[in-house]
Backbone of each chain as ProteinMPNN parsed JSONL, in Angstrom:
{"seq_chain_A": "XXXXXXXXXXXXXXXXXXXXXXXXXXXXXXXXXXXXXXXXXXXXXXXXXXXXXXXXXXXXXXXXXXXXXXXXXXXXXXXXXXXXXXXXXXXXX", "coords_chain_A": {"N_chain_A": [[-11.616, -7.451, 28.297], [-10.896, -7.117, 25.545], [-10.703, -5.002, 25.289], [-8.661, -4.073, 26.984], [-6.19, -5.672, 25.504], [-6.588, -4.021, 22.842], [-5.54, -2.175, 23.838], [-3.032, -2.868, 24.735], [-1.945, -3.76, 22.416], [-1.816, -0.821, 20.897], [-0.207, 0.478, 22.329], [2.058, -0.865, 22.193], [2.257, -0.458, 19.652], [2.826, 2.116, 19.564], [5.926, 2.35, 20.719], [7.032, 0.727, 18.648], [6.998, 2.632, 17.172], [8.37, 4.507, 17.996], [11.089, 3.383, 18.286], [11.282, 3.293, 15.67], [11.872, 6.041, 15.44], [13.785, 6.604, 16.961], [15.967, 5.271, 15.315], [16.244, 6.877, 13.244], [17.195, 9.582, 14.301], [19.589, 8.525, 14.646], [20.443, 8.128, 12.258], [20.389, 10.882, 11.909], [22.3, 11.859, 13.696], [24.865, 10.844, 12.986], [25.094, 10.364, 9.968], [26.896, 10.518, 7.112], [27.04, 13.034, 5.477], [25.923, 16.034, 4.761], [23.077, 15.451, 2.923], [22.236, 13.118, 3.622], [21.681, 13.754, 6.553], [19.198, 15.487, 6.422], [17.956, 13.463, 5.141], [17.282, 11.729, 7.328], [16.375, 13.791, 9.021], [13.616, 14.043, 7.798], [12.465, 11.24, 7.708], [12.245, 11.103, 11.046], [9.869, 13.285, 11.55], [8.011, 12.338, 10.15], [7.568, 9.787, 11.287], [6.915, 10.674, 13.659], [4.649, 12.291, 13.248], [2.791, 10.226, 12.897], [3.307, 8.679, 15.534], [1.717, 10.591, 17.056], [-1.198, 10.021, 15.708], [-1.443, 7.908, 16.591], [-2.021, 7.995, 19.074], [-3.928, 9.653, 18.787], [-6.055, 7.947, 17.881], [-5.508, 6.602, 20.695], [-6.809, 8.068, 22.681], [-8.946, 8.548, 21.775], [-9.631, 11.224, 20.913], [-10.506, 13.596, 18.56], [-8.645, 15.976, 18.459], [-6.205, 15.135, 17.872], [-5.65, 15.042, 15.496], [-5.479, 17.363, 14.149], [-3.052, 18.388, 14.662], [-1.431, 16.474, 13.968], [-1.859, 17.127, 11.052], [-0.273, 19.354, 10.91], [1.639, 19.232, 11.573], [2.801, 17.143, 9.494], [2.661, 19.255, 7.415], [4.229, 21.493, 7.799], [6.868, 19.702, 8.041], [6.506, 18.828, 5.561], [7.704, 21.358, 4.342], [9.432, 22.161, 5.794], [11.581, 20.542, 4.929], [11.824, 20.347, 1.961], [12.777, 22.898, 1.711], [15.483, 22.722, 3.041], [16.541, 20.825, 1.468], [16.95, 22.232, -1.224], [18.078, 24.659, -0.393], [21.11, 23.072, 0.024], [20.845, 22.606, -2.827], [21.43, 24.88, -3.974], [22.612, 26.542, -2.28], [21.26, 29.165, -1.318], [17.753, 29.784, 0.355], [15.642, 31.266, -1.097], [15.291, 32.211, -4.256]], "CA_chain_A": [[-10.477, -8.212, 27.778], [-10.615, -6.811, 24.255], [-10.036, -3.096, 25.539], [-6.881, -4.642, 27.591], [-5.849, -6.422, 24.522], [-6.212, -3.222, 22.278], [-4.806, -1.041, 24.872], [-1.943, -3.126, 24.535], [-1.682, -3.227, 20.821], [-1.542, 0.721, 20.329], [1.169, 1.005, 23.181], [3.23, -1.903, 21.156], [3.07, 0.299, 18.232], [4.102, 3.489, 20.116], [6.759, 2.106, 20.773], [7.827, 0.387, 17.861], [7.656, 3.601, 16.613], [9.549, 5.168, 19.146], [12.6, 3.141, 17.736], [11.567, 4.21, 14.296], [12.37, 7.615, 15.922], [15.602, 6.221, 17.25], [16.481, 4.956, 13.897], [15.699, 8.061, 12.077], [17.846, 9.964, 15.786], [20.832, 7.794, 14.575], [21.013, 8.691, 10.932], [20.985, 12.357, 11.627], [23.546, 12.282, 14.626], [25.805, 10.051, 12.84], [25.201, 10.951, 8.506], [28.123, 11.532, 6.745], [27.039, 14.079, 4.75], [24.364, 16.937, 5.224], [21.938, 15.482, 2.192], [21.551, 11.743, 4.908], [20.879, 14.59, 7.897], [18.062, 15.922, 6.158], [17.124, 12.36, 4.887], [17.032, 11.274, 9.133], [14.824, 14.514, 9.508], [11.919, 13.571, 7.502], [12.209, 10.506, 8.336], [11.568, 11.885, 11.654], [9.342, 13.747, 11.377], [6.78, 11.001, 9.577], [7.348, 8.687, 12.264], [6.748, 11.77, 14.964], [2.826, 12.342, 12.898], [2.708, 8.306, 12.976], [2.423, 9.072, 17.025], [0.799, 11.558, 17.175], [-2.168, 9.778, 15.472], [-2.12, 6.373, 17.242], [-2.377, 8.796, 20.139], [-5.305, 10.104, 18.845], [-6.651, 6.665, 18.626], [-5.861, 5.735, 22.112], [-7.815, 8.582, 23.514], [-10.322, 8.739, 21.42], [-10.051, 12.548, 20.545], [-9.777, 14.368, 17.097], [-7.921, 17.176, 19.1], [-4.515, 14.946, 17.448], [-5.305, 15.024, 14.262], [-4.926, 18.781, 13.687], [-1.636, 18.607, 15.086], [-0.566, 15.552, 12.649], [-1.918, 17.645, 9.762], [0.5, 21.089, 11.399], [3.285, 18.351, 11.415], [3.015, 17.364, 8.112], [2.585, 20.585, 6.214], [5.544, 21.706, 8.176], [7.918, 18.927, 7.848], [7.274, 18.939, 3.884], [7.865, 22.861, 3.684], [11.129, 22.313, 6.09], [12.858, 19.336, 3.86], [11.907, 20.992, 0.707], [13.576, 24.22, 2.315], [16.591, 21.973, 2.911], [16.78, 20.432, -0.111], [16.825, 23.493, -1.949], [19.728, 25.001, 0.369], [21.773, 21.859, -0.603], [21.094, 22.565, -4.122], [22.137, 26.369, -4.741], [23.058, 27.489, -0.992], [20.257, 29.512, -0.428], [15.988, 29.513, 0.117], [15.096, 31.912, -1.573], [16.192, 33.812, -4.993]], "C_chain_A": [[-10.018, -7.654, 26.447], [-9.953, -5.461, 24.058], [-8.352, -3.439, 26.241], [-6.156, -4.847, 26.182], [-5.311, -5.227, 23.064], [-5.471, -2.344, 22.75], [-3.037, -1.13, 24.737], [-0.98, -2.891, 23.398], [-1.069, -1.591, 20.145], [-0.559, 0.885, 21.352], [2.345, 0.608, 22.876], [3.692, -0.992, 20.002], [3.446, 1.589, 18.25], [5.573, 3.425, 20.42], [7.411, 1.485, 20.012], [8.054, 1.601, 16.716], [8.85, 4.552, 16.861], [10.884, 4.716, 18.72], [12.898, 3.335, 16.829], [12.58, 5.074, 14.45], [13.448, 7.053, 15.907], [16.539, 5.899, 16.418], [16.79, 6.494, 13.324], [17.126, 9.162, 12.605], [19.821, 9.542, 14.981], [21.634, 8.855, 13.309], [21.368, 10.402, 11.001], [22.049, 13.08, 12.525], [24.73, 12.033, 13.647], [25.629, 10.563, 11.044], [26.577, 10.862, 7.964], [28.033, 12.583, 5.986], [25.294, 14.934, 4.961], [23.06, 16.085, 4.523], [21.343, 13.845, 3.519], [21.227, 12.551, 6.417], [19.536, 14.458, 7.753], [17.068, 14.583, 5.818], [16.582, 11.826, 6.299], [16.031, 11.908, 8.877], [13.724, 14.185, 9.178], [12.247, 12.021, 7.446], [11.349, 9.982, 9.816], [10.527, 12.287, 12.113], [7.645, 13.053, 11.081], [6.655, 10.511, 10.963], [6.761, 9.742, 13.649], [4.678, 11.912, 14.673], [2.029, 11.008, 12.983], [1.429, 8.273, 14.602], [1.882, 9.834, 17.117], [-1.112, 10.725, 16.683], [-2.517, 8.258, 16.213], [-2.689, 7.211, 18.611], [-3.943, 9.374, 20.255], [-6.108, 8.931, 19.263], [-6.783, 6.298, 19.792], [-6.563, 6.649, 22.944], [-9.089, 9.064, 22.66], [-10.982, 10.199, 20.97], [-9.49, 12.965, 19.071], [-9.09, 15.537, 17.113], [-6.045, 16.612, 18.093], [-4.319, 15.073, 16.583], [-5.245, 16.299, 13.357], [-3.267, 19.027, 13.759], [-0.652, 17.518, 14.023], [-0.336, 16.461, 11.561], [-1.029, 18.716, 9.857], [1.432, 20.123, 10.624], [3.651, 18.176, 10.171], [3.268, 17.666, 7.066], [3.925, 21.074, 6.703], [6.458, 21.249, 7.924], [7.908, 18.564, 5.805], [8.062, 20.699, 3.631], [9.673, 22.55, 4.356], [12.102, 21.304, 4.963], [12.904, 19.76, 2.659], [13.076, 22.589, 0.379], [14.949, 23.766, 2.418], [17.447, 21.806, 1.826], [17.57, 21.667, -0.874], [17.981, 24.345, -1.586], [20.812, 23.977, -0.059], [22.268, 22.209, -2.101], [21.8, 23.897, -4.59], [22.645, 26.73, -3.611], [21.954, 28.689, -0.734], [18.728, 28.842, -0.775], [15.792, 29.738, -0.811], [15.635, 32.801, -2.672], [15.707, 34.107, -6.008]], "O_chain_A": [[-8.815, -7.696, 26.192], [-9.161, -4.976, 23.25], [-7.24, -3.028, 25.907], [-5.456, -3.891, 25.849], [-4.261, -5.319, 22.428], [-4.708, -1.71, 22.022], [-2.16, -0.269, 24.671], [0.087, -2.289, 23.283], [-0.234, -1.342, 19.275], [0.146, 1.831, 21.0], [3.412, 1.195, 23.057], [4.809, -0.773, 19.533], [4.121, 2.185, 17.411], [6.307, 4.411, 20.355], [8.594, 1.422, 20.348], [8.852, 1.636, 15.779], [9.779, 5.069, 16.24], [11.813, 5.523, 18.75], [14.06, 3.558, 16.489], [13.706, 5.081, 13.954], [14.118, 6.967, 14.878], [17.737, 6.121, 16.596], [17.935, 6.872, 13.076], [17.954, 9.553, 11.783], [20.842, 10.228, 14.93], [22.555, 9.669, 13.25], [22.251, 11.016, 10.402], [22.545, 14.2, 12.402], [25.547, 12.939, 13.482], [26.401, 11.515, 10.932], [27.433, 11.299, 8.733], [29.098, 13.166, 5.78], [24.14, 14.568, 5.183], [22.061, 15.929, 5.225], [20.239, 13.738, 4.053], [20.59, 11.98, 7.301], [18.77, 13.765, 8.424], [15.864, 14.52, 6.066], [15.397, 11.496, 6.344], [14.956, 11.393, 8.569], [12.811, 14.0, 9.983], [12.059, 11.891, 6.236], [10.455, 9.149, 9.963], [10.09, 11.739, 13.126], [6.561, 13.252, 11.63], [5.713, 10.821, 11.692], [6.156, 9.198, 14.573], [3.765, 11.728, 15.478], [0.812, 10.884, 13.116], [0.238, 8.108, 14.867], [0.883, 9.311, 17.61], [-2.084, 10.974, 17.396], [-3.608, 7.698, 16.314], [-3.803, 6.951, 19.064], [-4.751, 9.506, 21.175], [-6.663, 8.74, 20.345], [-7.81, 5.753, 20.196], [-7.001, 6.172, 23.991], [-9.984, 9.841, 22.991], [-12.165, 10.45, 20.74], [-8.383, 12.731, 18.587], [-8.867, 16.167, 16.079], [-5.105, 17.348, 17.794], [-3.157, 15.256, 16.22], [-5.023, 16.303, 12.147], [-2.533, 19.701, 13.037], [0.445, 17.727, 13.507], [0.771, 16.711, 11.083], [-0.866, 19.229, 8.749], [1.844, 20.188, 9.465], [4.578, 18.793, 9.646], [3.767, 17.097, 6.094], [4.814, 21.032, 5.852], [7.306, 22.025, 7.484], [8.823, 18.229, 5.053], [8.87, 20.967, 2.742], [10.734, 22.652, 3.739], [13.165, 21.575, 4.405], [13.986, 19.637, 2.084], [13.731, 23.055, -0.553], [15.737, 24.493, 1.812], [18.493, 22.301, 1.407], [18.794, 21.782, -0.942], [18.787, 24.707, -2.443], [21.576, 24.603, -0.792], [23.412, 22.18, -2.556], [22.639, 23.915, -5.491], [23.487, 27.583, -3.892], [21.995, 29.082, 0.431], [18.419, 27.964, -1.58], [15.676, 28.867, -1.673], [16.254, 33.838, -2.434], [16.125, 35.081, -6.633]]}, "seq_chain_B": "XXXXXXXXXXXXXXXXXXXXXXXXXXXXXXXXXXXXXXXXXXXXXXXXXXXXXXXXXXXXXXXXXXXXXXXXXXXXXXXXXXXXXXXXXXXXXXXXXXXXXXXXXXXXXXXXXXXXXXXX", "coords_chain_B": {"N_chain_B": [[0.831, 4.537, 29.362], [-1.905, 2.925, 30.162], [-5.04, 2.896, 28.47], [-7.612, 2.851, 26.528], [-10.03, 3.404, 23.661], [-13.429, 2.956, 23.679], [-14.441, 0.067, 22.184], [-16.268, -1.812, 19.854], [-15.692, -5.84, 19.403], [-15.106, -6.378, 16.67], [-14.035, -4.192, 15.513], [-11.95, -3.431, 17.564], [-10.42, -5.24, 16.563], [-10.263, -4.776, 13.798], [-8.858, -1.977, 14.444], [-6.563, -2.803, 15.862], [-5.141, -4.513, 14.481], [-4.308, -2.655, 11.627], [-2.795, -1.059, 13.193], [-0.828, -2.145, 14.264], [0.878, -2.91, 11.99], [1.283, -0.797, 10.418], [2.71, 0.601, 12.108], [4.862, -1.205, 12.261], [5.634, -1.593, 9.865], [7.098, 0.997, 9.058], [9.03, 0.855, 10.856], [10.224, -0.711, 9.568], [11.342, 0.458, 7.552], [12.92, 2.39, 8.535], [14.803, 1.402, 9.292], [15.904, -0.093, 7.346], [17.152, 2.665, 6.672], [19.257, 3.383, 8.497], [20.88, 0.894, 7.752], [21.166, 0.351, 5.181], [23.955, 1.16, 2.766], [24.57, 3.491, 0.942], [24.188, 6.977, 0.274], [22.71, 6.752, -1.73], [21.596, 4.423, -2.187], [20.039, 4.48, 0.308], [17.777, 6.525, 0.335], [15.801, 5.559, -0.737], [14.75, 3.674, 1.57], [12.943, 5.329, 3.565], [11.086, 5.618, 2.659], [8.597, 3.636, 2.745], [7.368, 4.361, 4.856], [6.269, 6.558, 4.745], [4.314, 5.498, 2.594], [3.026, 3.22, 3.122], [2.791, 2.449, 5.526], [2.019, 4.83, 6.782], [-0.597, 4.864, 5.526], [-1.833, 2.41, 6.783], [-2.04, 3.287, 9.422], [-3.789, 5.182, 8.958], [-6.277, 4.061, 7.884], [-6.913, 2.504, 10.234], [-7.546, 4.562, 12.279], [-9.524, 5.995, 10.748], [-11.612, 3.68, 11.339], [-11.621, 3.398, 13.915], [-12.423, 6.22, 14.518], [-15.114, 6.58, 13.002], [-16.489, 4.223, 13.975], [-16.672, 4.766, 16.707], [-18.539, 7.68, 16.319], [-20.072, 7.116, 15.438], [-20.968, 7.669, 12.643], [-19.933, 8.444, 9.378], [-16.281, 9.193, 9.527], [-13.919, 10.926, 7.644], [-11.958, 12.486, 7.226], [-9.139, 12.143, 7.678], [-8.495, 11.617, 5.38], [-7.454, 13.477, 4.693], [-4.649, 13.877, 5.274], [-3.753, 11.377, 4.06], [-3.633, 11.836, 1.365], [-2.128, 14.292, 1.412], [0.326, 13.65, 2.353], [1.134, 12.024, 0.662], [1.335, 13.101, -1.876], [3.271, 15.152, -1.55], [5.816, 13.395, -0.651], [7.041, 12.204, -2.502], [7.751, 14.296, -4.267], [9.664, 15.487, -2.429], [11.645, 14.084, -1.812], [12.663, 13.648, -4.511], [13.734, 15.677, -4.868], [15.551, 16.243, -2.861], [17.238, 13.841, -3.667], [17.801, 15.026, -6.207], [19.474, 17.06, -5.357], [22.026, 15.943, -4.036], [22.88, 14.319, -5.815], [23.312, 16.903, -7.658], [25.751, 18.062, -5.859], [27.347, 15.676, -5.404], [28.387, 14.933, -7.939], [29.846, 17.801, -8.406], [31.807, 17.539, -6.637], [33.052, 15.545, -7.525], [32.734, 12.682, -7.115], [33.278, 9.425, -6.786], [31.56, 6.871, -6.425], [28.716, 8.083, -7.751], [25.878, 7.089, -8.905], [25.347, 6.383, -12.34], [25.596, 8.536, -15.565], [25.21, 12.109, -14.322], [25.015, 14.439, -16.57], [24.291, 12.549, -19.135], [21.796, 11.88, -17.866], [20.282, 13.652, -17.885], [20.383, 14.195, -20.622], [19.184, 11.936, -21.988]], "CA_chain_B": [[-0.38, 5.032, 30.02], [-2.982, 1.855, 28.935], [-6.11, 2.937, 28.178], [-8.259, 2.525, 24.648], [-11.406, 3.714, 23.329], [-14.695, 1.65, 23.739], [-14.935, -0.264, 20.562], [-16.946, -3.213, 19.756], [-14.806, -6.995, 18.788], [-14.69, -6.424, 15.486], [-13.76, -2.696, 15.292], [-10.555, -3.509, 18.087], [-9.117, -6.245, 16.022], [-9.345, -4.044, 12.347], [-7.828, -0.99, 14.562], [-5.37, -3.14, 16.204], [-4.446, -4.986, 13.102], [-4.085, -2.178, 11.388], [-2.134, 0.108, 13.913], [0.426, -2.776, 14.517], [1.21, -3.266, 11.069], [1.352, 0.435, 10.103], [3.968, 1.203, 12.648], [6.098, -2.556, 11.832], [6.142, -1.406, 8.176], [7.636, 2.156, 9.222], [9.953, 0.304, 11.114], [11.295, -1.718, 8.505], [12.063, 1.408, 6.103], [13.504, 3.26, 9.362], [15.981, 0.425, 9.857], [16.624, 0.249, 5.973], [17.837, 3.761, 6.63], [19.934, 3.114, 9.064], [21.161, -0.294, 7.639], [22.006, 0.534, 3.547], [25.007, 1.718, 2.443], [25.409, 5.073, 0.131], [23.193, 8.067, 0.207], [21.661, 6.767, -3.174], [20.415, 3.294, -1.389], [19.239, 5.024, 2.157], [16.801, 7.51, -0.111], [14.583, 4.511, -0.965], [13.993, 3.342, 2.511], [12.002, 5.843, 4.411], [9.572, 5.668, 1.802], [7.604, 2.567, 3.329], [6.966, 4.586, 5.854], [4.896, 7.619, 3.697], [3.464, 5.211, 2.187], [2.003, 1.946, 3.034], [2.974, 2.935, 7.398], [0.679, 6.004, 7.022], [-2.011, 4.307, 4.611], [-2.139, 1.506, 7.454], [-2.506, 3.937, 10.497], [-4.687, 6.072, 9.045], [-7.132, 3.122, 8.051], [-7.112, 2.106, 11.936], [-7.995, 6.076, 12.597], [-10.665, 6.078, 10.057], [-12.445, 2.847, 11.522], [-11.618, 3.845, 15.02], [-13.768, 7.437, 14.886], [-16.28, 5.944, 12.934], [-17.181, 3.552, 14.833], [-17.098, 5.713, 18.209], [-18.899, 8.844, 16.149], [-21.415, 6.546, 14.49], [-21.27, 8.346, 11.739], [-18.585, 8.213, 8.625], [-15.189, 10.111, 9.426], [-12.952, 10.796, 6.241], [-11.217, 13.779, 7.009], [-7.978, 11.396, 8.054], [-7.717, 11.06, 4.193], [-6.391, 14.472, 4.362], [-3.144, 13.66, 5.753], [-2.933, 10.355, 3.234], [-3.521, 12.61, 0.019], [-1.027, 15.367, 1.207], [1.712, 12.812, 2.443], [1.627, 10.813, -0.539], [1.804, 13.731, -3.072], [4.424, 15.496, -1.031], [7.088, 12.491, -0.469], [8.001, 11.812, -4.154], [8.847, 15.722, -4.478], [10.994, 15.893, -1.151], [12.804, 13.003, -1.851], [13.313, 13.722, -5.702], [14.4, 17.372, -4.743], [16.976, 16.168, -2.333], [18.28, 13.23, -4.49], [18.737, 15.476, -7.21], [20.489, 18.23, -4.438], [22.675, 15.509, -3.816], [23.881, 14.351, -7.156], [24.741, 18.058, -8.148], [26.818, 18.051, -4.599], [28.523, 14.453, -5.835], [29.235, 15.453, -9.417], [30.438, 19.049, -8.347], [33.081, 17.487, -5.958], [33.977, 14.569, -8.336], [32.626, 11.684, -6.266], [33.484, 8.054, -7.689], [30.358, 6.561, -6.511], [27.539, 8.399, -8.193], [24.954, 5.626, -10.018], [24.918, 7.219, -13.5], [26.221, 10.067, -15.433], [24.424, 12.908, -14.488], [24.679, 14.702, -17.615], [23.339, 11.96, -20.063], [20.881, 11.338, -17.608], [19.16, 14.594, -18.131], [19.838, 13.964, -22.175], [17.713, 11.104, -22.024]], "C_chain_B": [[-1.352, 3.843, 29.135], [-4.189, 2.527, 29.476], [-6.205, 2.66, 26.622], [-9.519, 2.781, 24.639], [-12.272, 2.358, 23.471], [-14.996, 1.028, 22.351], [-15.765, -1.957, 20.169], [-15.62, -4.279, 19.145], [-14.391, -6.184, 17.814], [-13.615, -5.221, 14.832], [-12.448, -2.659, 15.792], [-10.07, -4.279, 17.474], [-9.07, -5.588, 14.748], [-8.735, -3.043, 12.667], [-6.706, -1.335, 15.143], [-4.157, -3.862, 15.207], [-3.623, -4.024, 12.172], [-2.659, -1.376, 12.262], [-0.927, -0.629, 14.42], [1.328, -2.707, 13.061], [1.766, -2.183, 10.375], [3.239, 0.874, 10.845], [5.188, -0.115, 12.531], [6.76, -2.065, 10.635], [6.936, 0.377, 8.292], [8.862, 1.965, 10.154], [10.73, -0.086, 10.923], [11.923, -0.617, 7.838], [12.814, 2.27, 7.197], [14.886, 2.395, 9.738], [16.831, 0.122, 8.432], [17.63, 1.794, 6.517], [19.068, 4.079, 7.358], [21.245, 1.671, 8.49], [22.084, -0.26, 5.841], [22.968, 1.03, 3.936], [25.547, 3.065, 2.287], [23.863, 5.302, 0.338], [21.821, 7.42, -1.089], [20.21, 5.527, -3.046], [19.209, 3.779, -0.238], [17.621, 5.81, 1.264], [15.751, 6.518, -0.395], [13.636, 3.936, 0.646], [13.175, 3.662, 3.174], [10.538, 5.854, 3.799], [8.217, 4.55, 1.559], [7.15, 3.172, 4.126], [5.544, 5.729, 5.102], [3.858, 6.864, 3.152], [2.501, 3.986, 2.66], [1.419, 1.65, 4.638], [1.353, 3.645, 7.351], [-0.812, 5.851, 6.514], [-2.85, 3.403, 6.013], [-2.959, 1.805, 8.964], [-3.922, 4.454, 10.621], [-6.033, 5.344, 8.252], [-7.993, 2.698, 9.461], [-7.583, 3.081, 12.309], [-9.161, 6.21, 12.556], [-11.531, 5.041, 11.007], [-12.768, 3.021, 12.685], [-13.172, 5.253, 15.302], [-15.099, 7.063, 13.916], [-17.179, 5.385, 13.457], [-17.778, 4.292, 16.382], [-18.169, 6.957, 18.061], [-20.274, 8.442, 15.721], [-21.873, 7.412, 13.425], [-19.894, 8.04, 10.536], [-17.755, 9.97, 9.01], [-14.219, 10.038, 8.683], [-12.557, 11.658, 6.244], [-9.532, 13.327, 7.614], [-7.507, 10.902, 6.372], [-6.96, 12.359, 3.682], [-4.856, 14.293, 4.154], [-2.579, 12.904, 4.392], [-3.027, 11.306, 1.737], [-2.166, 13.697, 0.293], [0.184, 14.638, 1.647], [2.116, 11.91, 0.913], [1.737, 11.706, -2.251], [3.089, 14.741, -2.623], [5.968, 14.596, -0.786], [7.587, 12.283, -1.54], [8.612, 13.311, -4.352], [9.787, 16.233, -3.707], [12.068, 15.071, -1.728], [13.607, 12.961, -3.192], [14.235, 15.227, -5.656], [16.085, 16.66, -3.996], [17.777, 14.918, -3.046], [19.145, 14.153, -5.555], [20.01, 16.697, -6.867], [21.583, 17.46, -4.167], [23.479, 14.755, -4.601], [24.259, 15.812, -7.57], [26.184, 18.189, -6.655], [27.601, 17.263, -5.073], [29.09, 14.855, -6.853], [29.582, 16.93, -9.543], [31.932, 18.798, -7.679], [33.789, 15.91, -6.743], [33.856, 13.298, -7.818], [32.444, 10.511, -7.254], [31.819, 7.423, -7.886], [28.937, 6.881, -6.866], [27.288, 7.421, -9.313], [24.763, 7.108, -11.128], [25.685, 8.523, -14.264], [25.528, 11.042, -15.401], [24.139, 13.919, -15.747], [23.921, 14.013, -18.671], [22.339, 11.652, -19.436], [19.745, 12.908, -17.631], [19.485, 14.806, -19.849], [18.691, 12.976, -22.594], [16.343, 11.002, -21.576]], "O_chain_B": [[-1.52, 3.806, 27.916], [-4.377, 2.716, 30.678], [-5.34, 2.378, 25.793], [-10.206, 2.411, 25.591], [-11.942, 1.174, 23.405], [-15.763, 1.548, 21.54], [-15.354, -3.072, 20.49], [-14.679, -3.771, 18.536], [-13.476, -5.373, 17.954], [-12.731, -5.331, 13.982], [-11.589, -2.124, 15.09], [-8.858, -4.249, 17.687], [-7.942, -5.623, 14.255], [-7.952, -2.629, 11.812], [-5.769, -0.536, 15.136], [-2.928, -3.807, 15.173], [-2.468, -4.328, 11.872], [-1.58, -1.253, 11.681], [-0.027, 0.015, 14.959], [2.521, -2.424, 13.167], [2.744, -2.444, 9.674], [4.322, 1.218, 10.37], [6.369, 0.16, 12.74], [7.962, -2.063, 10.369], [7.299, 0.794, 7.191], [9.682, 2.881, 10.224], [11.807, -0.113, 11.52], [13.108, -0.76, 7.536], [13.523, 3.085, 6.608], [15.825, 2.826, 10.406], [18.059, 0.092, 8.354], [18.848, 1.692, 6.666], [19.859, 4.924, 6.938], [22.389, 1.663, 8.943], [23.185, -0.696, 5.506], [23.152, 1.387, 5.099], [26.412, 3.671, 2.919], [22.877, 4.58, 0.481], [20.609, 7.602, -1.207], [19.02, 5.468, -3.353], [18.019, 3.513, -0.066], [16.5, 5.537, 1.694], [14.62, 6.95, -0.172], [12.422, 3.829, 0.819], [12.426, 2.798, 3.631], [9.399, 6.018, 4.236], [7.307, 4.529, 0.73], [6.115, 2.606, 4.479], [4.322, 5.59, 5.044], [2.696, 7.269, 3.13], [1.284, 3.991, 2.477], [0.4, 1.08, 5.028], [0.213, 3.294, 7.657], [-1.835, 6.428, 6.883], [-4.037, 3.562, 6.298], [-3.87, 1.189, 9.519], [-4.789, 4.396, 11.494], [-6.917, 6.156, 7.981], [-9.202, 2.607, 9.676], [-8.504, 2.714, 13.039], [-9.929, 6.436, 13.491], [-12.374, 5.707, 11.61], [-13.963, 2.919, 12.964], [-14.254, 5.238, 15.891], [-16.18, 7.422, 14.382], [-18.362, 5.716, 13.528], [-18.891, 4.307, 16.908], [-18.714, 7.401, 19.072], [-21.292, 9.13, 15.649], [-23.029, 7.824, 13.338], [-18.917, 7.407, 10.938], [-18.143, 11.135, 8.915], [-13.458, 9.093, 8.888], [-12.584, 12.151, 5.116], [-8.788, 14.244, 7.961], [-6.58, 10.144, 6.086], [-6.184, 12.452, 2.731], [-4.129, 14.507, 3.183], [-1.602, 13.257, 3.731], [-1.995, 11.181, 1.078], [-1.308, 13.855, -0.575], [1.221, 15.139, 1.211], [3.125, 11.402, 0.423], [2.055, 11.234, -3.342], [3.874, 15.05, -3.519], [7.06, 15.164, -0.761], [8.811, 12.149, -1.545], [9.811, 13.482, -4.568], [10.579, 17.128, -4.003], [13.197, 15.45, -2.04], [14.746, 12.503, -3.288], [15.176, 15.603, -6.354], [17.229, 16.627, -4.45], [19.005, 14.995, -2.995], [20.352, 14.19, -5.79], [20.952, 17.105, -7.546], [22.525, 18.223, -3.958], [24.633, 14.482, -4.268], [25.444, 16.02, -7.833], [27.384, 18.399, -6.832], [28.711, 17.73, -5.329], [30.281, 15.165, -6.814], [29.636, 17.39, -10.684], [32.943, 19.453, -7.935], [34.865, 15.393, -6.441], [34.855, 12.6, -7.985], [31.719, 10.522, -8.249], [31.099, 7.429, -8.884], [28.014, 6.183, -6.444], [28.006, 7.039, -10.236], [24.327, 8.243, -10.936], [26.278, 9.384, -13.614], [24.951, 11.213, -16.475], [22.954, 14.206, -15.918], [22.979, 14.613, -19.189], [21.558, 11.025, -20.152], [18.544, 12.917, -17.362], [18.765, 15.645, -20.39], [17.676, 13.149, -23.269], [15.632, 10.077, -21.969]]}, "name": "protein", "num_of_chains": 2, "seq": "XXXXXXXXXXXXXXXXXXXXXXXXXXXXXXXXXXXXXXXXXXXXXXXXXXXXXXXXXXXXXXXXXXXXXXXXXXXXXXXXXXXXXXXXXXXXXXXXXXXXXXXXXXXXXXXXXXXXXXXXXXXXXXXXXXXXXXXXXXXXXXXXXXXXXXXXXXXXXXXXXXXXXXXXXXXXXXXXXXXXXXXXXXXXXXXXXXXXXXXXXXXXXXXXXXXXX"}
């Protein structure tokens, strides 16, 4: 009953993340201006490592939580990369 | 797909507690974002989610492989140390990318004048 019960719980909050996502989906279709794109993306992005780790939880493997930590390191280097384009027009100078 | 790890009472109600609450509160700042106004409001909202979302999850994580490993697992405080010193510098980078954008094209609504605000 308690495994039903949790089973349930972590599928509730996949999915209330899932609309996070959809939230996040919105702002960067719809934005009016590039700097609220990039704000959607990591938005994004968070909510994307969110699942990823309840996931881990629901199977019980630490195989997910390498892939959170990829996500992570990635999605700060891309928004910072963003950012930074925004501010002068290029990456790198 | 329902399944769930084998966890004793106590262990499924602090990882379910947790892991509801985590993703509600990342909810709320994802719907702020959607829901404010100007660029200057929206930049505040996602930031329930970095912080108090990911603190909440990765509590439920922690107690979760613990309990199943019988042993202590604390390498899930990776994530919360590098999310929570990384989100104040994304978000201050692109605010401030987005006031020189406003006060380059002359935009009414920028909070502040950006010049005296880097005199003070």
């Amino acid at each position: 009953m308690s495994l039903f019960l949790l089973a349930f719980v972590i599928t509730m909050a996949q999915i209330i993340l899932g609309l996070a996502m959809g939230c996040a989906v919105f702002r960067v279709v719809r934005g009016p201006r590039a700097q609220d794109r990039v704000l959607g993306l990591d938005a994004l992005y968070l909510a994307a490592m969110l699942v990823l780790l309840t996931y881990g939880i629901q199977t019980g493997r630490t195989l997910f939580f390498e892939a959170a930590l990829v996500v992570a390191l990635l999605g700060f280097a891309g928004t910072v990369a963003l950012a930074k384009f925004l501010m002068r027009g290029e990456v790198i100078e | 797909m329902i399944e769930a790890p084998e966890l004793p009472i106590w262990a499924a109600i602090i990882v379910g507690f947790f892991v509801l609450a985590g993703a509600s509160i990342t909810l709320i700042g994802a719907i702020g974002l959607v829901r404010l106004g100007s660029f200057y409001e929206r930049v505040h909202a996602p930031t329930l989610g970095p912080t108090l979302g990911t603190i909440c999850i990765l509590i439920a994580s922690i107690t979760c492989f613990t309990t199943l490993q019988s042993r202590p697992v604390i390498h899930e405080i990776l994530i919360g140390v590098f999310i929570s010193l990384t989100t104040p510098v994304t978000l201050m980078l692109l605010a401030r990318a987005a006031l020189y954008r406003d006060s380059r094209e002359g935009a009414i609504d920028v909070p502040g004048d950006s010049a005296n605000a880097i005199n003070d």
